[in-house]
C-alpha positions in Angstrom: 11.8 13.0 20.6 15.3 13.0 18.8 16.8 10.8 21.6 13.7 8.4 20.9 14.9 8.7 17.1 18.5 7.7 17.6 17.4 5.3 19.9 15.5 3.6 16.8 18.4 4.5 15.0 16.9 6.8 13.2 19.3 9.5 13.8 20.8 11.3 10.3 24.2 9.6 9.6 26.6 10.8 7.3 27.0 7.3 5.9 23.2 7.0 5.2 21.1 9.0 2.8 17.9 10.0 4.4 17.7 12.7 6.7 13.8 12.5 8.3 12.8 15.9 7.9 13.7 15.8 3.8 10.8 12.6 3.4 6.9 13.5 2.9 3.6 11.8 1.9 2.1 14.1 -0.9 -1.8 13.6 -0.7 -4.0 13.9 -3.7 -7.5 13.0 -4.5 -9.0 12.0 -7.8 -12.1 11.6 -9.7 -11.5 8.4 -10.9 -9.2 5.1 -10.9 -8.3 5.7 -14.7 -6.9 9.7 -13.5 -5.4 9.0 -10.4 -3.4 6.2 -12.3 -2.5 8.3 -14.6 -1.4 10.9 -12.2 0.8 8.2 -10.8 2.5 7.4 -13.8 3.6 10.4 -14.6 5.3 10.9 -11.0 6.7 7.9 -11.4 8.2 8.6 -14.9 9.4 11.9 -13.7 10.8 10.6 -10.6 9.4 12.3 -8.4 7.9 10.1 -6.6 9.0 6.5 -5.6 5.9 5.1 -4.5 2.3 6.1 -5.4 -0.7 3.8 -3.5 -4.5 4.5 -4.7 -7.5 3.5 -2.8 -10.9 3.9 -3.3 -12.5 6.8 -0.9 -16.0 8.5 0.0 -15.2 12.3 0.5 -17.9 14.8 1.9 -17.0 18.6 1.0 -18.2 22.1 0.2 -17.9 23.7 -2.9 -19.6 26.7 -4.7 -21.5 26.6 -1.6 -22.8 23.2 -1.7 -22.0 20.0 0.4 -21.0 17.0 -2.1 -20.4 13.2 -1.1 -18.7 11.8 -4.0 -16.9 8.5 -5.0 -12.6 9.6 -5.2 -9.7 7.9 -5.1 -6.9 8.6 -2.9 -3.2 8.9 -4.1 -0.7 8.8 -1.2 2.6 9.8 -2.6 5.9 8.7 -1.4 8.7 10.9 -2.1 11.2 14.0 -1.0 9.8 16.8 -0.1 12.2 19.2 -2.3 9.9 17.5 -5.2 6.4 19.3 -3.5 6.7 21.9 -6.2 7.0 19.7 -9.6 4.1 17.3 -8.1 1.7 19.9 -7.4 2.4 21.6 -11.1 2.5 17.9 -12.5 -1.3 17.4 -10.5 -2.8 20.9 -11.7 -2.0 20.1 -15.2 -3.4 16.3 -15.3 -6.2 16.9 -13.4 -10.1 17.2 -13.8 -11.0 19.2 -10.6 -10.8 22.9 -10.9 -9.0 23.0 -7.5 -7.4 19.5 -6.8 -6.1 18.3 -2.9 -2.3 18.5 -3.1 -1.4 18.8 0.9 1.7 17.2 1.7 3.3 15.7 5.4 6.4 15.1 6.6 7.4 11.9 7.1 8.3 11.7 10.6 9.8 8.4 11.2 10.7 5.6 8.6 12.8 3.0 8.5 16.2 3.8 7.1 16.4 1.2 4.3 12.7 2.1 2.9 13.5 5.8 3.1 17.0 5.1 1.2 14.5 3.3 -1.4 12.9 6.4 -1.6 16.3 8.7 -2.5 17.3 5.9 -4.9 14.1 5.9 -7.4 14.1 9.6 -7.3 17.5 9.8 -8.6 18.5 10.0 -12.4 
């Protein structure tokens, strides 16, 4: 797989800022449009995310023991992993739900000038 990497010139470079395995997706549902922008805002103003995308979802689930099909919104999450912490304390204190999705996955392959975007909004 690395040889695949460097082959798409993906390989860490000590000229370049991003280094794969540092890059994740940070998922998190919300209840509504009006929270999950709000959620995104305030990564954004705290930089620590570059890039949040919302779409509208249907999500089938168990809770307390009984199966719910509800209306959310999903925030996808662009940003360093190192920032996991801060955006799942940032999401518990913003949000509605009692027990809201924060699951986060590496990024695994990007291109080298979007994932330098990345490193440059998080930065102060």
């Amino acid at each position: 797989m690395m040889q695949d990497l460097e082959q798409a010139g993906l390989e860490q470079n000590s000229s370049e800022h991003y280094s794969l395995e540092h890059y994740g997706l940070v998922l998190v549902t919300a209840s509504s449009q009006s929270e999950g922008e709000a959620i995104a805002q305030a990564l954004l103003q705290f930089k620590l995310a570059a890039c949040v995308s919302l779409m509208p979802i249907r999500s089938l689930y168990t809770w307390k023991g009984e199966v719910h099909n509800e209306a959310e919104w999903q925030l996808m999450i662009k940003t360093e992993l190192r920032n996991f912490a801060p955006i799942a304390a940032k999401v518990q204190e913003l949000h509605s739900y009692e027990v809201p999705e924060v699951i986060a996955l590496p990024i695994v392959a990007g291109s080298p000038p979007y994932l330098n975007w990345i490193s440059e909004q998080l930065s102060f």
